[in-house]
N, C-alpha and C positions, 0 to 999 in steps of 0.2 A: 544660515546667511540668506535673507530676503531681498531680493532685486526686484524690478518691473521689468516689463515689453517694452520698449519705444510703440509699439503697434496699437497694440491691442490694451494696451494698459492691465494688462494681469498680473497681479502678483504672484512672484514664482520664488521658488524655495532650492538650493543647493548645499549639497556637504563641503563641507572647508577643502577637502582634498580636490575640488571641482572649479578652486578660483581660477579666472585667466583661461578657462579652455570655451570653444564655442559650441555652445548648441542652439536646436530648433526649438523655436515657440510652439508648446504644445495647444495653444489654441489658433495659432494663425502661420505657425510654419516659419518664420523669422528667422536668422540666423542670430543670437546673440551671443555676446560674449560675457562670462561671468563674472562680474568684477574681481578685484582681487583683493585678497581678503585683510584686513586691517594686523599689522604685527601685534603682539600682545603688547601690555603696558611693562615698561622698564623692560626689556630684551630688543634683542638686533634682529630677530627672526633667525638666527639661524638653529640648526637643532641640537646646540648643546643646553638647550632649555629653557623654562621659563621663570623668573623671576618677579615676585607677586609686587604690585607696585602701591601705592598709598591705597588702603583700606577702605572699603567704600561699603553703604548697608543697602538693604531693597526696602525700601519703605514700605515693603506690604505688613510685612513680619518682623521689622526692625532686628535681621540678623547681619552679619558680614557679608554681602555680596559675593558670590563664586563669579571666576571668573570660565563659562561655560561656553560660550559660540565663538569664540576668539582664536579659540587654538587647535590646531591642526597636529590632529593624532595620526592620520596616515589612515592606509586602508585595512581590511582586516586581516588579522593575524595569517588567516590561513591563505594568506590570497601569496602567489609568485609570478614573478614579470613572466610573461609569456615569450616575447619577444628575444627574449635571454636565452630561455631553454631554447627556442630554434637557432638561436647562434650557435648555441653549446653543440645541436645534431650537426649543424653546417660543417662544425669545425670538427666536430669527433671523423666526421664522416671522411674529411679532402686528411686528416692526418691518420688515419686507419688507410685510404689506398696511397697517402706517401709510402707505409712499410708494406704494402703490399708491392708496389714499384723498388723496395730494396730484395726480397724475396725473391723476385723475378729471375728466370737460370737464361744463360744464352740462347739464343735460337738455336734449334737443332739439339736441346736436351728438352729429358721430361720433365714439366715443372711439378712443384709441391701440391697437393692435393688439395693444400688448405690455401693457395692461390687459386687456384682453378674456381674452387668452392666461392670465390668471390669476386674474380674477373670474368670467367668462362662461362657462367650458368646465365646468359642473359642479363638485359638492360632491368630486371626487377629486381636484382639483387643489390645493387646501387641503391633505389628505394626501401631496400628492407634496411638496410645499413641505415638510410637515413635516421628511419623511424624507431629504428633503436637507441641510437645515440640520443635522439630527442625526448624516448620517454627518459632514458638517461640523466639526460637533462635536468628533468625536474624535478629528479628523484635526488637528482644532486643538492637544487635549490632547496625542494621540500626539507632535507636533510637537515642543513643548515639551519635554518629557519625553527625550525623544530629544537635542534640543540642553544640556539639562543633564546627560546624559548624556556625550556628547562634551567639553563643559568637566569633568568629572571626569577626563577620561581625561589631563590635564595634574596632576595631585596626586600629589604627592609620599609615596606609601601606603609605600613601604619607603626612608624614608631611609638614608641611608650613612653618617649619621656616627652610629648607632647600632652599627653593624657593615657591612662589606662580607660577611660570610659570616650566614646566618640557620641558627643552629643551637639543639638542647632548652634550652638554657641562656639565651639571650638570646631566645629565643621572645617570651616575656611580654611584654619590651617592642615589641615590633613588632606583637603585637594590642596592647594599651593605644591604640599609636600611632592604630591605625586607630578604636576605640571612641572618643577623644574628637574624632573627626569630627563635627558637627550631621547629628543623625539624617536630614535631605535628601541629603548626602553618602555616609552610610554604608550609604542607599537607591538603589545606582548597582550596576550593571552591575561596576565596575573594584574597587571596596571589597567588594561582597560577596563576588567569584569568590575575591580573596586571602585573604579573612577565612576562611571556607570552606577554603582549602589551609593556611594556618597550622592551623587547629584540628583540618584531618584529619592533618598532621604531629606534633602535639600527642599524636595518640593515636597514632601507628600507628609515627612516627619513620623511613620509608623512603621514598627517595624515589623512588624505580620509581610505587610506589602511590598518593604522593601524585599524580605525572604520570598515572596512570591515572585516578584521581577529578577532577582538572580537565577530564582530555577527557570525561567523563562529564555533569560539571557544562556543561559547555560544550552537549553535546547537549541536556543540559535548559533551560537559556537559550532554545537554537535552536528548540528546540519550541514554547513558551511566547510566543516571539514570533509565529512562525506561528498560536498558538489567541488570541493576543490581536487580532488581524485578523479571527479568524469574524463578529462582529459586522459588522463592514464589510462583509465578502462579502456577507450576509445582505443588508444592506439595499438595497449597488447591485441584487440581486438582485429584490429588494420594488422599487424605484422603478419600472423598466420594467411590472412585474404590474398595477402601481395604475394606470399609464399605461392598458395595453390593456383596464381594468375600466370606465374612465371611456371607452375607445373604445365599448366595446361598450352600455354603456347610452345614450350617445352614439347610436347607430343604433340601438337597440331604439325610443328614444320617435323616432325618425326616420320607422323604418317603422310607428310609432304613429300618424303623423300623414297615412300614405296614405288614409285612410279619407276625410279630408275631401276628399280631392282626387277621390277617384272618384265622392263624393257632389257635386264642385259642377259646374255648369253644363252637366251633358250631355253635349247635341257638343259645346258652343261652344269653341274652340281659346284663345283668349283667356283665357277665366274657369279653361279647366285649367292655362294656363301659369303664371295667377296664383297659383292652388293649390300648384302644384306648386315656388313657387321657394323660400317657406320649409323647405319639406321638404329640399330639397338643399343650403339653407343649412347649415341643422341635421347633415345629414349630414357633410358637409364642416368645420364646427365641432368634430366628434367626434374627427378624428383627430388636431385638436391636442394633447390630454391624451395619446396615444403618443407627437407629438413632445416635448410640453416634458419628459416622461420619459425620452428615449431620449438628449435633449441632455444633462438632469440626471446621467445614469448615466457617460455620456463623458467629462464636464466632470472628474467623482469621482475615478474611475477611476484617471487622471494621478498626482493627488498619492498617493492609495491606497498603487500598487506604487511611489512613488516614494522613501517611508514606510520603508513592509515592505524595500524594498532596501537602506535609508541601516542599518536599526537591526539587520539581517543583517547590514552592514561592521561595525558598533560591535560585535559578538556577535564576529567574527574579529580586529576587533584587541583585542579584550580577550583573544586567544587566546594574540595573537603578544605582549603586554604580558604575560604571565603566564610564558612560554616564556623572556624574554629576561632578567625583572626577578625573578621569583620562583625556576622550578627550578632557575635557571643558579646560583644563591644558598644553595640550599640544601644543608646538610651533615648525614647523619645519623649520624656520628661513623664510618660503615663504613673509611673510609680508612684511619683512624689507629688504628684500636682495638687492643689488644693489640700493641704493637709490640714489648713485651718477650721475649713469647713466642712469635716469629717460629719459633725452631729447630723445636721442637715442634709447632706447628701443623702447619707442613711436613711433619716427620715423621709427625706424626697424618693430615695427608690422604694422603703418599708409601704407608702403610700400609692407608689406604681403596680408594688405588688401586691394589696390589697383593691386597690381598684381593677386590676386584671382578673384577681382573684373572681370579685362580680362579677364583673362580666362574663367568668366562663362558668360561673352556678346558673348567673341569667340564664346563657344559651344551654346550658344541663337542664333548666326546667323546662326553657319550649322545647328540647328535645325531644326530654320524658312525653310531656305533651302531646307532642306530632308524635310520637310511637304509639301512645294509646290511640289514637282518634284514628291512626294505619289500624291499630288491630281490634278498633271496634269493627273498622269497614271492612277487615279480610272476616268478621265471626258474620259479618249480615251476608258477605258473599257467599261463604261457605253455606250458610244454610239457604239460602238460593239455590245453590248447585244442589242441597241435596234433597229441597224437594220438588227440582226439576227430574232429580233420577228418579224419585220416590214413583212420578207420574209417569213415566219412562216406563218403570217397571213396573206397572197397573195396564199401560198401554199394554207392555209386551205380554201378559198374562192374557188380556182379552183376546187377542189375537191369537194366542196358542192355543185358548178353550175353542175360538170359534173355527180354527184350522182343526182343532178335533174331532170336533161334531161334524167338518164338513166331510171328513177322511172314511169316519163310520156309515154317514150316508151312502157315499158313493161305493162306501166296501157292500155293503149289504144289496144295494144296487144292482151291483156286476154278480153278484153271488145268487142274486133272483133270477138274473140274466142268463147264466150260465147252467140253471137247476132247470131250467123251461126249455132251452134251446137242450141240455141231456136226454129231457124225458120223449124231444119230439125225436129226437133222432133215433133213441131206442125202440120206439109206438113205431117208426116207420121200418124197423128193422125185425121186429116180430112179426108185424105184418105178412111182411117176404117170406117170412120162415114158414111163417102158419099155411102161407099158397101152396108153398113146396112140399109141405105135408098133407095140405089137399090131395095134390097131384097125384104123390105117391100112396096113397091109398086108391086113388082111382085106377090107377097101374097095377096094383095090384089087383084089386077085384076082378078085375079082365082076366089077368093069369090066373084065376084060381083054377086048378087042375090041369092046367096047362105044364108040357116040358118044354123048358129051352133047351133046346141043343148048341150046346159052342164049339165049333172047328176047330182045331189047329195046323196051322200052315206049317210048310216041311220049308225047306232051304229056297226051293226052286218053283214057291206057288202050290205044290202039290197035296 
């Protein structure tokens, strides 16, 4: 349904469920309201459905007109009033502590544990109650909803004896069929998916594409069931929180109340024990509001994913219902069409694909082409490279002969060096010898016929 601004003059766009409420202009902030949206033709609007009225075609395609933006399917399957489920927690909640108010024993006895557990453990356990009643709630609505969704999936959405085959021509009637469903009906998982393949068939007439937009439509279902559970997470999420918020204040005025106990009685063992036993009552009272939370969340939990799993089956067999009962049925005249002009076409493809044909020997021969002309240019490169080494390795030759000859110089060099610097150092060490053998011959001739006498000393010089 297409409306304007008054403002701004933009055209804007709403779903049929959207007639009659007001929103803001998303280009200039406006309040508007959205018109309301025209009844269908021959019906009262109300939802026990719709009845197709004088037959009308689209002059695009010269088929039967569907009757497409007119009518108000409602929201989607998986969706539940919100507002409802918090009635459902309000009222579970004030009629759970009516029986807790019947429960109740005289003043002056001990009451039931399972009273205490829900009057006496502080102001969060009133909260935790709420919050269970409320995922409650929805699990009640989702229920529901859910089981009349599986009674749908028994309706007869594509009779046969309209036709065994669904093609442009008999379209029309097979959505009609489905629009004068009561709008509860035609708010179902199994009516909307086909209603949806009919109308995208309607515009598109293929059926490859139509089977693509079901698997499409199908993930959007699956999704939609998944975000319609957020709420639920959330809250079993919340119950346990509220539990350990009521623990903890639970102990906070516990250990609030040590003070009188260190102030009473001194020593005296007696008057502390007595002090001390409210305190650990108190204590010990607090961690109820964790269990009746942790019971609440478990108890949920069950039916929860038990929910979430049933209405994921109803999303698959509405998969395999659409697979067996819709595409299998569907003809978009490709089979049969031109059947006159069989020679021709053939001829016109036989000639598509001999001209293809050329065209890819053409690009096979510049291929061929461009490969030789590559590997004439890698044989010129490669013998570049190799008699760049060739010279490489004539350099590195020269240079090894000339590091050889330079090697034997210098060896022979140091070897003259080392023969000269021996012989002087020997010539100056004979030398010496030869003086000292001077010497001692002149020492001698002196002594000849001489005695030496040598002493020997005693201990004490003597």
């Amino acid at each position: 349904m297409n409306f304007e601004c008054p403002s701004c003059s933009i055209t804007l766009q709403a779903e049929p469920d959207l007639s009659g409420k007001t929103v803001k202009c998303p280009g200039c902030s406006t309040k508007i309201q959205i018109p309301e949206m025209e009844a269908p033709p021959e019906s009262d609007g109300a939802d026990e459905g719709y009845e197709g009225g004088e037959e009308e075609y689209d002059a695009g395609n010269h088929l039967p007109a569907l009757n497409i933006s007119n009518v108000d399917h409602g929201k989607h399957p998986s969706t539940f009033n919100l507002w409802l489920s918090v009635a459902i927690g309000i009222g579970g909640t004030f009629f759970w502590y009516l029986i807790m108010l019947v429960l109740k024993k005289p003043e002056g006895e001990d009451q039931m544990y399972f009273y205490e557990l829900f009057v006496n453990r502080g102001k969060t356990q009133y909260a935790t109650t709420f919050l269970m009643f409320f995922t409650l709630g929805i699990l009640i609505l989702k229920f529901f909803s859910i089981r009349k969704q599986r009674r749908a999936m028994i309706l007869q959405a594509l009779p046969r004896d309209i036709s065994e085959e669904i093609t442009p021509t008999n379209l029309k009637q097979f959505h009609d069929h489905l629009l004068n469903f009561p709008k509860p009906l035609r708010n179902t998982y199994i009516v909307n998916r086909i209603r949806k393949g009919l109308e995208f068939f309607y515009v598109r007439q293929n059926n490859p594409e139509v089977a693509q937009m079901l698997s499409s439509q199908s993930d959007v279902d699956a999704n939609k069931v998944v975000g319609s559970y957020s709420m639920v997470k959330v809250l079993l999420w919340a119950i346990p929180i509220m539990g350990f918020i009521g623990t903890v204040v639970g102990i906070g005025g516990a250990i609030g109340g040590f003070d009188a106990v260190l102030d009473s009685g001194g020593g005296d063992p007696n008057a502390l024990t007595d002090a001390l036993k409210p305190v650990l009552a108190e204590m010990g009272s607090a961690f109820d509001t964790t269990l009746l939370a942790l019971v609440f969340s478990i108890i949920l939990s069950f039916p929860a994913a038990s929910l979430q799993g049933e209405e994921d089956d109803l999303v698959t067999d509405v998969d395999e219902y659409c697979i067996d009962n819709l595409l299998k049925r569907l003809n978009d005249g490709g089979a049969n069409a031109n059947m006159t002009s069989d020679a021709g076409t053939l001829k016109t493809i036989g000639d598509a694909i001999a001209a293809s044909q050329q065209d890819i020997m053409g690009q096979f021969v510049q291929t061929q082409k461009g490969m030789s002309t590559n590997l004439s240019n890698q044989t010129e490169q490669y013998e570049k490279v190799a008699t760049a080494v060739e010279k490489q390795l004539e350099a590195i030759g020269d240079r090894a002969e000339k590091y050889e000859t330079r090697l034997d110089d210098d060896f022979f060099k140091s070897l003259d060096r080392i023969r000269s610097e021996s012989v002087t150092a020997i010539t100056a060490q004979v030398g010496g010898l030869s003086e000292g053998i001077h010497n001692l011959n002149e020492v001698l001739k002196d002594l000849n016929g001489k005695t030496v006498q040598v002493t020997k000393k005693g201990w004490f010089g003597r």
